[in-house]
Structure formats: structure tokens, C-alpha cells
C-alpha positions as CSV (number, residue, x, y, z in Angstrom):
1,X,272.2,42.2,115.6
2,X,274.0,42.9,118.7
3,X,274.8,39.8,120.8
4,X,273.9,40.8,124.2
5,X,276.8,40.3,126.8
6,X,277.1,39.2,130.6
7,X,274.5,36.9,130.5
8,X,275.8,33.5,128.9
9,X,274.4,30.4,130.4
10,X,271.8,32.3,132.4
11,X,268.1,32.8,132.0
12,X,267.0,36.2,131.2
13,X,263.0,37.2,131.0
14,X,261.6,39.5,128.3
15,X,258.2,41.0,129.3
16,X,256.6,42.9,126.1
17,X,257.2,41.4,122.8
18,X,256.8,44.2,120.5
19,X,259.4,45.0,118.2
20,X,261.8,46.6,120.8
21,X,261.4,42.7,123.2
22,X,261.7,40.1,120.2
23,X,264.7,42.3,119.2
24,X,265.9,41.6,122.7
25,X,264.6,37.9,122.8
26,X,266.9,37.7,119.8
27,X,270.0,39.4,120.8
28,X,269.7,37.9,124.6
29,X,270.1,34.5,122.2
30,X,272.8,35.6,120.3
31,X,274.6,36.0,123.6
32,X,274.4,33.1,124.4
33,X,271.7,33.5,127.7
34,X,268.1,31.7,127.1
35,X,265.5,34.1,126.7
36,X,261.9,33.2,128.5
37,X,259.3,35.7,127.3
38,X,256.2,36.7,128.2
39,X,253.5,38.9,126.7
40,X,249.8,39.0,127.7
41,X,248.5,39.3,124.2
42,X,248.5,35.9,122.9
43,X,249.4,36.5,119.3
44,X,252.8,38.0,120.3
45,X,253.5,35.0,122.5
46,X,252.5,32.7,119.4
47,X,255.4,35.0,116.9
48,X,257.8,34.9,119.3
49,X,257.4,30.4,119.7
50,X,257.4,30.5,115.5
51,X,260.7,31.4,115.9
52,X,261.5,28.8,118.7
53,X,261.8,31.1,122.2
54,X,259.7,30.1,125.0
55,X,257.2,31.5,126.9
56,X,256.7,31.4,130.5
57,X,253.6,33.3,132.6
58,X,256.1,35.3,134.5
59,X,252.9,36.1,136.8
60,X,252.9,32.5,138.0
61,X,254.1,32.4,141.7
62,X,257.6,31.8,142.0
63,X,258.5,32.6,138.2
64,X,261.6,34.6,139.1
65,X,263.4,32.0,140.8
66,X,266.6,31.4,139.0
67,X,266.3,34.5,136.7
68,X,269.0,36.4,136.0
69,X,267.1,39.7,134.8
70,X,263.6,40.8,133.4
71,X,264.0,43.0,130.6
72,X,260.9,45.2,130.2
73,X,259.6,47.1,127.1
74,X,259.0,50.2,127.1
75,X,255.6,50.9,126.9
76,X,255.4,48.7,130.1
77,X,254.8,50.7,133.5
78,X,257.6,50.2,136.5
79,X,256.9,52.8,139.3
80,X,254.0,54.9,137.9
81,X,251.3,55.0,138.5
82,X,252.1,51.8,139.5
83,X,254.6,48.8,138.8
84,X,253.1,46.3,136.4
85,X,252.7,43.3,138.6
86,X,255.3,41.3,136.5
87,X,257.7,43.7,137.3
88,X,256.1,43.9,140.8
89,X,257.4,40.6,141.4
90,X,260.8,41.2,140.0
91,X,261.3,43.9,142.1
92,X,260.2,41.8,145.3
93,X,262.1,39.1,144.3
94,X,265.1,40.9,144.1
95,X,266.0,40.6,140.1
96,X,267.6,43.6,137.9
97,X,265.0,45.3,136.1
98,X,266.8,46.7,132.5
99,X,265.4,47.4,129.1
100,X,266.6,46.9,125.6
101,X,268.7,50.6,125.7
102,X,270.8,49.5,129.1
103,X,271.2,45.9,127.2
104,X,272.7,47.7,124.3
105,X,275.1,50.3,125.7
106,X,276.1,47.6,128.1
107,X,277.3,45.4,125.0
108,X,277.6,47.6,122.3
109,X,281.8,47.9,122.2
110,X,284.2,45.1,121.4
111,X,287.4,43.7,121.5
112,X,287.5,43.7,117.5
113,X,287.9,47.7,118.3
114,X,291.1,47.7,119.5
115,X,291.8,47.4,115.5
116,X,289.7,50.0,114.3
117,X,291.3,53.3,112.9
118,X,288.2,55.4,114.2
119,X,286.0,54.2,117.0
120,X,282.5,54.0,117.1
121,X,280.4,56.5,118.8
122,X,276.7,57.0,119.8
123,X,274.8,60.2,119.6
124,X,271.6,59.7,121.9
125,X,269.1,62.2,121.6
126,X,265.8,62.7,124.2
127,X,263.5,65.7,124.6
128,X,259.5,66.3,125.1
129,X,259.6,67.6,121.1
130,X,261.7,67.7,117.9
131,X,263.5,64.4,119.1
132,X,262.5,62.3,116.2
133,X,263.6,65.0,113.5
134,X,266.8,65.5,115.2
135,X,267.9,62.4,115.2
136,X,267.1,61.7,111.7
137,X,268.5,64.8,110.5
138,X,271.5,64.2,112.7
139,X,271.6,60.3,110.5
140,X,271.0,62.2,107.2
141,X,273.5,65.3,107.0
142,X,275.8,62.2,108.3
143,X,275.0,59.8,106.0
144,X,275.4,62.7,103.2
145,X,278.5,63.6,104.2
146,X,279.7,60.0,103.6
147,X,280.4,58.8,106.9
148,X,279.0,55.5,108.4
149,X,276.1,56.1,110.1
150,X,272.8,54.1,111.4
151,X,269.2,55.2,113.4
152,X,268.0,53.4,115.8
153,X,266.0,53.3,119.3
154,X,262.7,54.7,119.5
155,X,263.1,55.5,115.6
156,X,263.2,53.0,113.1
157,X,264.5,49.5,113.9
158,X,265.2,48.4,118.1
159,X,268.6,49.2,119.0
160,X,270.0,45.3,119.6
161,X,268.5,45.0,116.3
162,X,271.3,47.0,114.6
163,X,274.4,45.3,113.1
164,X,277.5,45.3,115.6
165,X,279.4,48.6,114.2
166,X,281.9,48.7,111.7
167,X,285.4,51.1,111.6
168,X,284.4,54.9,112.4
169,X,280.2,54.2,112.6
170,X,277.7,56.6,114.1
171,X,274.8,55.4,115.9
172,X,272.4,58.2,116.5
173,X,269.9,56.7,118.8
174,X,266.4,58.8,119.6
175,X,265.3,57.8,123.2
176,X,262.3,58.6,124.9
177,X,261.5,58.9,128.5
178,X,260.4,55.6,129.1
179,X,263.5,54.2,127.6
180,X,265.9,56.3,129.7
181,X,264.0,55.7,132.6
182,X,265.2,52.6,133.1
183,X,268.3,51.7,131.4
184,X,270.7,50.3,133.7
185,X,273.5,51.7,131.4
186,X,273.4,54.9,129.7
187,X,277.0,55.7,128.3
188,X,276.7,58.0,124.8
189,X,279.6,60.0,123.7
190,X,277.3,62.8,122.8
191,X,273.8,63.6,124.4
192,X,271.2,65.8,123.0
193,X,268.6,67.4,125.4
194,X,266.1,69.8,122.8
195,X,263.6,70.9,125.0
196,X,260.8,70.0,128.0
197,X,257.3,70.3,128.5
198,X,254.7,68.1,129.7
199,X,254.1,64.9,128.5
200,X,253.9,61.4,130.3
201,X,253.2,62.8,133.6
202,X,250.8,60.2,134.7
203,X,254.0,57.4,133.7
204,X,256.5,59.7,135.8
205,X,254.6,60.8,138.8
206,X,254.6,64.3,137.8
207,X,257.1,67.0,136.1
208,X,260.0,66.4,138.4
209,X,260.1,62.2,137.6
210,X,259.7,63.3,134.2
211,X,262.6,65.6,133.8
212,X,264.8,63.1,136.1
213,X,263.9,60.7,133.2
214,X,265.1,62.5,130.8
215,X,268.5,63.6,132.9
216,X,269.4,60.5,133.4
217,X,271.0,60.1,129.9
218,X,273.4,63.3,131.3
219,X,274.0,61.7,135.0
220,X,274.6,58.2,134.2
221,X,277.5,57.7,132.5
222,X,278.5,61.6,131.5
223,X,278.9,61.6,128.0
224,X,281.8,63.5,126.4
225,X,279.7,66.2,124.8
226,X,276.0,67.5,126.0
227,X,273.9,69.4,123.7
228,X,271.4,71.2,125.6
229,X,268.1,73.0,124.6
230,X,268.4,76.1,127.2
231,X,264.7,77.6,126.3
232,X,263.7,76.1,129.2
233,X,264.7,76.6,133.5
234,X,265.4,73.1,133.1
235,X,267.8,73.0,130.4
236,X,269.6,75.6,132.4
237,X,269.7,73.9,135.3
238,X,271.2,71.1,133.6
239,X,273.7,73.0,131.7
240,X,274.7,74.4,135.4
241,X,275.3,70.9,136.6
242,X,277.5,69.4,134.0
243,X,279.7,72.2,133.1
244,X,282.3,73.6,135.2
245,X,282.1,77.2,134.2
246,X,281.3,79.1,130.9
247,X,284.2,78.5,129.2
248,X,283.6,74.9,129.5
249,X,282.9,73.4,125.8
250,X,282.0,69.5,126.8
251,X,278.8,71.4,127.1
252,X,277.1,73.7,123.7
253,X,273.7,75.6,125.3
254,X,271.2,75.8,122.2
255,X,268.5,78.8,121.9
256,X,265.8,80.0,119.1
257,X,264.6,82.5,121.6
258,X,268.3,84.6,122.2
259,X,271.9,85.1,121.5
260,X,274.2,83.2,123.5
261,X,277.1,85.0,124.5
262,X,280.0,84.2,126.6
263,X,283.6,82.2,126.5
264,X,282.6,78.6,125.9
265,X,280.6,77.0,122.7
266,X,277.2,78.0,121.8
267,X,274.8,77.6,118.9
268,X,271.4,80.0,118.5
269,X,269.0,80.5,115.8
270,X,267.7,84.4,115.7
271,X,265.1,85.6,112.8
272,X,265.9,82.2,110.7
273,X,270.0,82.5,111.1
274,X,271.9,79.8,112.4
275,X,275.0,81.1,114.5
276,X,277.5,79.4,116.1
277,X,280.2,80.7,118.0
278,X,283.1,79.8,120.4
279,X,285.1,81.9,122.6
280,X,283.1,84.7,121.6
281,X,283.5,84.4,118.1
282,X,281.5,83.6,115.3
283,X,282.6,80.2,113.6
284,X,279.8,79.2,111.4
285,X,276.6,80.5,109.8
286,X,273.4,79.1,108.1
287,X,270.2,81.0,106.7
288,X,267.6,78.2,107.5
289,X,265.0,80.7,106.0
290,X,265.6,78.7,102.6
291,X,265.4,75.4,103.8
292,X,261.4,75.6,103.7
293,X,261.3,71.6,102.9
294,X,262.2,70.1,106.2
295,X,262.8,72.8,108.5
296,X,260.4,74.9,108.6
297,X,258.8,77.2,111.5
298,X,261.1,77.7,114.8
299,X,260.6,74.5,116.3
300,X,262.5,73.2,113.3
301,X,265.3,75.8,113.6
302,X,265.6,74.3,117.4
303,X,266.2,70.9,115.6
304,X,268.8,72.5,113.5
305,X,270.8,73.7,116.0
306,X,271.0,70.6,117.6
307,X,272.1,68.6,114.7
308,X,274.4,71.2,113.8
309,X,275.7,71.2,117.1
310,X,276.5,67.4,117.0
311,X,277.7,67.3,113.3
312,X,280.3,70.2,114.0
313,X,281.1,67.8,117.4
314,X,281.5,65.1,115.0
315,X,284.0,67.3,112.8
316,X,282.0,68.4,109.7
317,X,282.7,72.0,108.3
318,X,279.8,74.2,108.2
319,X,279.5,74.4,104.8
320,X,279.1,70.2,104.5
321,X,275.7,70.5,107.2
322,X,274.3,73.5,105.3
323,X,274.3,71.0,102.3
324,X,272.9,67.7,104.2
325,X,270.0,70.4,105.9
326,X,269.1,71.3,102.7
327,X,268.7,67.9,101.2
328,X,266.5,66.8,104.1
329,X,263.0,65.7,103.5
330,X,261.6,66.0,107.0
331,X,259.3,62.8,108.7
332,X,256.3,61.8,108.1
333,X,254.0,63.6,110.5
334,X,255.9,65.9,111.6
335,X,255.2,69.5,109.9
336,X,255.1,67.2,106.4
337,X,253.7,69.0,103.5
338,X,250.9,66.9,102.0
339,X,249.6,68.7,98.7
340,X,249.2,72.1,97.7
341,X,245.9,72.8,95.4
342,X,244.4,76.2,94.7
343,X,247.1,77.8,96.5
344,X,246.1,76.0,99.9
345,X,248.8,74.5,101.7
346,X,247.9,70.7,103.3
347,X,250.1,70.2,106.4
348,X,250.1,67.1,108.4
349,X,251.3,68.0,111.6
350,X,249.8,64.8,113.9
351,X,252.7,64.1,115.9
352,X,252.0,67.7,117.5
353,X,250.3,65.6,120.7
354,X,251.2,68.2,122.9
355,X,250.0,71.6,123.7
356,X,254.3,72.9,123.7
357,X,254.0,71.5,119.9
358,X,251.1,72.7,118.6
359,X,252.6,76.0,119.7
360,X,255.2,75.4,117.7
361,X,253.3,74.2,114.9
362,X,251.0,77.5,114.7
363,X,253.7,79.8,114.8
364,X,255.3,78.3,111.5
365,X,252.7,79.1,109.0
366,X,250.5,82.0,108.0
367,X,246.2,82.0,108.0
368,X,245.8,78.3,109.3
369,X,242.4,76.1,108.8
370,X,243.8,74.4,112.1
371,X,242.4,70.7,112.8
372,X,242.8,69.9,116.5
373,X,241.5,67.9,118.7
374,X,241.9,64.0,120.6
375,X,242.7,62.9,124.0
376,X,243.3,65.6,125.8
377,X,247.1,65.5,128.1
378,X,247.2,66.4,132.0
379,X,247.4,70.2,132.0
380,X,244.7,71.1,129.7
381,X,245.0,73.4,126.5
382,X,246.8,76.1,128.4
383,X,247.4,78.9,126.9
384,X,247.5,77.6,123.7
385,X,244.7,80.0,122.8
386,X,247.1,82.9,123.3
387,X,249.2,81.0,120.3
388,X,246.9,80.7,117.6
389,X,247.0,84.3,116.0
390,X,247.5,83.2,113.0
391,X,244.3,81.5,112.7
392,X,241.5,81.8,111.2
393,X,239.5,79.2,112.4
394,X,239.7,75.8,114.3
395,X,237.8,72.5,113.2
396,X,237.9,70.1,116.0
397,X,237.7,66.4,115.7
398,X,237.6,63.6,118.4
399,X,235.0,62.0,120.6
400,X,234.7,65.0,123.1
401,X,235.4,67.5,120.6
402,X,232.5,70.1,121.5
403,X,234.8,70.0,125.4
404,X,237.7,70.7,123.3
405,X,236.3,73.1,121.1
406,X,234.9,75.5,124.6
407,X,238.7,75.9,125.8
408,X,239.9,77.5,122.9
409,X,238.6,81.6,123.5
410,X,239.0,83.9,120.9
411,X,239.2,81.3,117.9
412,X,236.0,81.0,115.5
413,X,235.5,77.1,116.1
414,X,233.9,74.3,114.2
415,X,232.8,71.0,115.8
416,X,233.0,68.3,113.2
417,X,234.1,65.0,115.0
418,X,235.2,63.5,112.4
419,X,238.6,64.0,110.3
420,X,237.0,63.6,107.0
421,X,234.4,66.1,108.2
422,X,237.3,68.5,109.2
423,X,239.4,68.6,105.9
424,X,236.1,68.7,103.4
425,X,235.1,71.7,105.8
426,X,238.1,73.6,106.1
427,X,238.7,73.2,102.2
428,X,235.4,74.4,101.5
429,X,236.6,77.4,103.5
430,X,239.9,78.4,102.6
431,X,241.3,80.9,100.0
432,X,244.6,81.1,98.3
433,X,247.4,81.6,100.7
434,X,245.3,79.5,103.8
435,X,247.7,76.4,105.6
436,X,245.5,73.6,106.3
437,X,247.3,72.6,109.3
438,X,246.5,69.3,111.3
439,X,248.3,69.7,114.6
440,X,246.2,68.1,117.3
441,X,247.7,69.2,120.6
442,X,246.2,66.2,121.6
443,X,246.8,62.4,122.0
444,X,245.2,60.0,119.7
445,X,244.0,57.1,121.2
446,X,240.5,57.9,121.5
447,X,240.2,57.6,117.8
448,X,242.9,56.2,116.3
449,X,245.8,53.6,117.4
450,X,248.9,56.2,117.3
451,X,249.3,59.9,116.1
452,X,250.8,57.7,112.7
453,X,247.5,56.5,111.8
454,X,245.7,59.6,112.7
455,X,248.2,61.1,109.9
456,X,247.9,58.8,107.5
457,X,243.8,59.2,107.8
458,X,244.4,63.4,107.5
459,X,246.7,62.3,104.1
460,X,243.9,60.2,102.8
461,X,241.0,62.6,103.2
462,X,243.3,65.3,101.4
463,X,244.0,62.4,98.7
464,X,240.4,61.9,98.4
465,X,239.7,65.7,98.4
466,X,241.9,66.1,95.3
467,X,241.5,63.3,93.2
């Protein structure tokens, strides 16, 4: 792990104690500070004793005297819709209020650098979609290349949790909103911004907190090369504040929706080919129209260009990323192809919990069975209706489905509640050539615990379909 500095001798309070807080109980430790933790759900207070920390009600009146910092998890609220009265008290009392991300880039280098050949460096993406498959493909074209590389942050393991870095490492972290919220240090050498839409509005008072969330990982620090999804009026607003003209290359604008032209360094994906091109001159190519495993549909091709973007920062040719894209698997959950029977296509597309990527998810497949349907986000469906020309019908699932169901015009719809109900129907309905596609553009927590177990149920219907 990575011992946490600046806080040696001191006591430092950890409210949450998921996986991201005992990471931080545990690295604060390291550090040589004394962790006092705190977590209203009694089994995580018993784990975190097993291993010897103590826990201290950090409700009690006058808990914050002689504390040096609370760190908070994630998932925990600190402005809205309102401060969780732990960090209330904090912020009353007049102690720092950090997470586990400001923790790590505050400690992450060391003096054992000074003998390294190649310095480490951290690649932190965030966006509203693709950030996940980004980063991992970002890890994996890496990793296939042969140089040192780990994933961390709101993939895979906590970031404290990683091993301090070795000679020329890579860290690729993916960070959400609620993690560059409130990191007290944000300081990557390369940021990634893919794309925005809304999501989390209720956690960031609206669009505006939620986009300064997410620029915060630009404003900072300043990393030494942005990556920026310009699809968006955001995107391009945040281009305009961190370059200093167009022929400025610290920052690469990304597009799947037109050519980028101009003086300075852009990447662009138009009808499936990847272009890159610097001063005004084409530099590198890929046909992503092959890579049908992992990349498929334009919302993919958006992920491409952003890896490719930071790989060819990073110094690999063109030809070395072609090979790592094509090698790449994809995530679970994430436009994953789950069986093919029949010549119908299963495709578990659950971590679509927005309407901006179910969007995306329809417009990468032809005659879609599409399962939708949860907890509906702030905003509604949308337009989403206007998206879904390539299906042929809908089969809705989730408590308030037949609501659901009423806002899609124009698509024959099926109320069925249930996702066992959905897949047996929409088999029983499709022909060769139909994409069973589960991509909710919903939340779901009104059925299921996270959009991975509403997956993982889609995969076992399918399983149980085909057996």
C-alpha cells in the first residue's frame, strides 16, 4: 500500500469503511498517524476492529477535538443535498475534509525517485460515460505493450491500496464525481475528460456543481496533458480554458461526431476510423470497424480515442495501440457479449444507467429486443425515444415499469417486471440477426443492489435460457 504522509503522530478520522475507507484506515497506519473510524453499519465497524483499528461515534458531541482530518468515502454526501452530519460537524469544527484520492496524490511520490531512470506518472480519467472502459483499456494496451502499469480508483482495488510505484510505472486511475469532488489534491500528469451528461444531480446541486466536479481534476493542479471529449459545450469550454491557443498541444480535443482540424493535436473517430493528426497532418490511423470484441458501437470509438490519445502521450507508436485495442476484451457490463444462439445476439449492457448511454448503446447494434427499465434519473427518458430506431420492441422490467413503459412513444412495448420475464419473452420473440440488448437507461436500486448484479441476473437468465 501507500503509506499515507503528513500525518505522523496525529489522529486522522475515516467515516465509511467500505473498501475505499479500510484502504485508508490502513495506509493512514502505514503513515504512521492513528486512524479512528467510524461507520454506521455495525458489521463494517466489527472488520475494521478484527484487524485492530478503533472506532469512535464521530457523531458524539465534541468528537473532532484533536483531529487532524476526517477522511470521507465516497459514497458519503458533503454539500448536497445536504452534508452528512458527521461531516457537518467537521466542517463546524473547523477540520480538513479529504478523501482517499487527495490522500493519495498527496503521498504518492518519493524520495526513492530521485533514483529512478523513468518517473512514475498517473493518468486519471473522469467523465458521465465510457470512464471505466477507458481506463482499463488505457491499463491493457499498456500492460501489452510491456510497460509497468496498474488500475486503480473507482475501478478495481482503492487507490492507497496500490503498491508504492516502481521505475517508469503507470497508474491509470478512473475517478468519479464524488471522488474529485473533494480531493484536497488532484495533481495527474495526464487527465482524461470523455464526455457529460446528467447523472448525480441530486449529489451536486444540479448540472453546473456536477460539471465543476468533474473540472476540478483540470483546475487543481493542471496536469501536463488534458484529453478532452469536445462532443459536448462543456468539453469546449474547458478546452478554451486550459489551452492557450490552437496550436497548443498540452491539450488533444477528442470527437466521434467531426473532424478536427486546426494547428495543434487532435484525435477523431469518423465512420469507424480512428485519426489522429498534429499540425494539420495526419500522424496515425486505426479501422476500429474490426475490433467488434470490445469496442463496439460509437460510444466505444469515443473510448478509443481517448486511450489512444494517452498511449501516443505516453510514447507508443500507433501501430503498438492498434495491437493492445484489438486484444481487449471489454468489462463486464458494459456492451459485453453474453451468448449468441440461433443467430440472436445476448448483450449485457447494465451499466447503461443513464439515458446519454442507452443512447449510445442503441445506436451500436441492429434490430434490438431492448430490456429497459429501473429507477428512473432526474430528467426523465428524454428523448431517448427519438434514439431507438433500431428497435423492434422494448420489454421493460422494474417496480414502476408500466410508468416507464408510457414514456417511450413510437416503440411496441412490453411490461414484464421481472428480468427473467424480459429475456424468456424477448427470446420467444426474436429471429436470426435480433441483439438482445439489456441497457436500462435507468438506475438499479429499486431491484437490485448495483447495475453489477442487475448484470449478473440478465447473464443468468440467458444461462438458464440456453442450457
Amino acid at each position: 500500500m501507500i503509506p499515507v504522509k503528513g500525518y505522523e503522530g496525529k489522529r486522522v478520522a475515516v467515516l465509511g469503511l467500505g473498501r475505499s475507507g479500510l484502504a485508508t484506515a490502513r495506509a493512514l497506519a502505514e503513515g504512521g498517524a492513528t486512524p479512528l473510524c467510524w461507520d454506521d453499519n455495525p458489521a463494517a465497524r466489527e472488520r475494521v476492529e478484527a484487524e485492530g483499528f478503533t472506532c469512535q461515534d464521530l457523531g458524539k458531541q465534541g468528537a473532532f477535538e484533536d483531529i487532524a482530518a476526517l477522511i470521507v468515502s465516497p459514497g458519503i454526501p458533503h454539500l448536497y443535498p445536504e452534508p452528512n452530519p458527521v461531516v457537518a460537524a467537521a466542517l463546524l469544527a473547523g477540520v480538513p475534509v479529504d478523501n482517499d484520492i487527495g490522500l493519495f496524490f498527496r503521498s504518492f511520490a518519493t524520495p526513492e525517485w530521485d533514483n529512478f531512470e523513468t518517473i512514475p506518472r498517473v493518468v486519471a480519467v473522469t467523465g458521465s460515460n465510457g470512464k471505466s472502459t477507458t481506463s482499463a483499456l488505457i491499463h491493457h494496451v499498456l500492460d501489452t505493450a510491456g510497460r509497468r502499469t496498474q488500475l486503480a480508483g473507482n475501478i478495481g482495488r482503492s487507490a492507497l491500496d496500490l503498491p508504492p510505484p516502481e521505475d517508469g510505472d503507470v497508474v491509470v486511475l478512473e475517478l468519479s464525481s464524488y471522488q474529485t469532488d473533494l480531493a484536497r489534491a488532484l495533481t495527474p500528469d495526464i487527465a482524461v475528460f470523455t464526455n457529460l451528461s446528467p447523472d448525480h444531480l441530486d449529489r451536486h446541486g444540479g448540472m453546473g456543481g456536477y460539471f465543476a466536479a468533474k473540472r476540478r481534476l483540470f483546475a487543481e493542479g493542471g496536469p501536463d496533458r488534458a484529453v478532452i471529449g469536445v462532443d459536448e459545450v462543456e468539453g469546449q469550454f474547458l478546452v478554451n480554458q486550459l489551452s492557450m491557443g490552437p496550436a497548443d498541444d498540452r491539450v488533444i480535443p477528442i470527437s466521434v461526431q467531426r473532424k478536427l482540424t486546426g494547428p495543434g493535436w487532435q484525435v477523431f473517430v469518423k465512420k469507424g476510423f480512428l485519426s489522429e493528426y498534429r499540425k494539420g497532418r495526419q500522424t496515425g490511423s486505426i479501422d476500429l470497424r474490426s475490433i467488434n470484441k470490445g469496442l463496439a458501437g460509437v460510444h466505444n470509438h469515443q473510448n478509443a480515442a481517448c486511450a489512444y490519445a494517452v498511449c501516443r502521450s505516453l510514447g507508443l507508436a500507433p501501430r503498438v495501440i492498434e495491437a493492445g485495442f484489438a486484444s481487449f476484451a471489454g468489462l463486464p457490463h458494459r456492451s459485453q457479449v453474453v451468448a449468441t444462439q440461433n443467430g440472436v445476439t445476448f448483450v449485457n449492457d447494465s451499466k447503461a444507467t443513464n439515458v446519454d448511454a442507452a443512447k449510445m448503446a442503441l445506436g451500436a447494434f441492429k434490430r434490438i429486443r431492448w430490456i429497459c427499465g429501473g429507477l428512473e434519473k432526474e430528467g426523465g427518458l428524454g428523448d431517448l425515444s427519438a434514439h431507438a430506431g433500431e428497435v423492434v420492441k422494448a420489454y421493460v422490467i422494474g417496480r414502476e415499469a408500466a410508468g416507464f413503459a408510457l414514456q417511450l412513444k413510437d416503440v411496441e412495448t412490453e411490461v414484464c417486471t421481472t428480468m427473467d420475464a424480459a429475456v424468456s419473452q424477448a427470446f420467444r420473440d426474436a429471429e436470426a440477426g435480433d441483439t438482445i440488448l439489456l441497457a436500462p437507461a435507468a438506475a438499479s436500486f429499486d431491484q437490485y443492489d448495483s447495475f453489477e448484479k442487475r448484470g449478473e441476473e440478465f447473464i443468468r437468465c440467458i444461462n438458464g435460457l440456453l442450457d
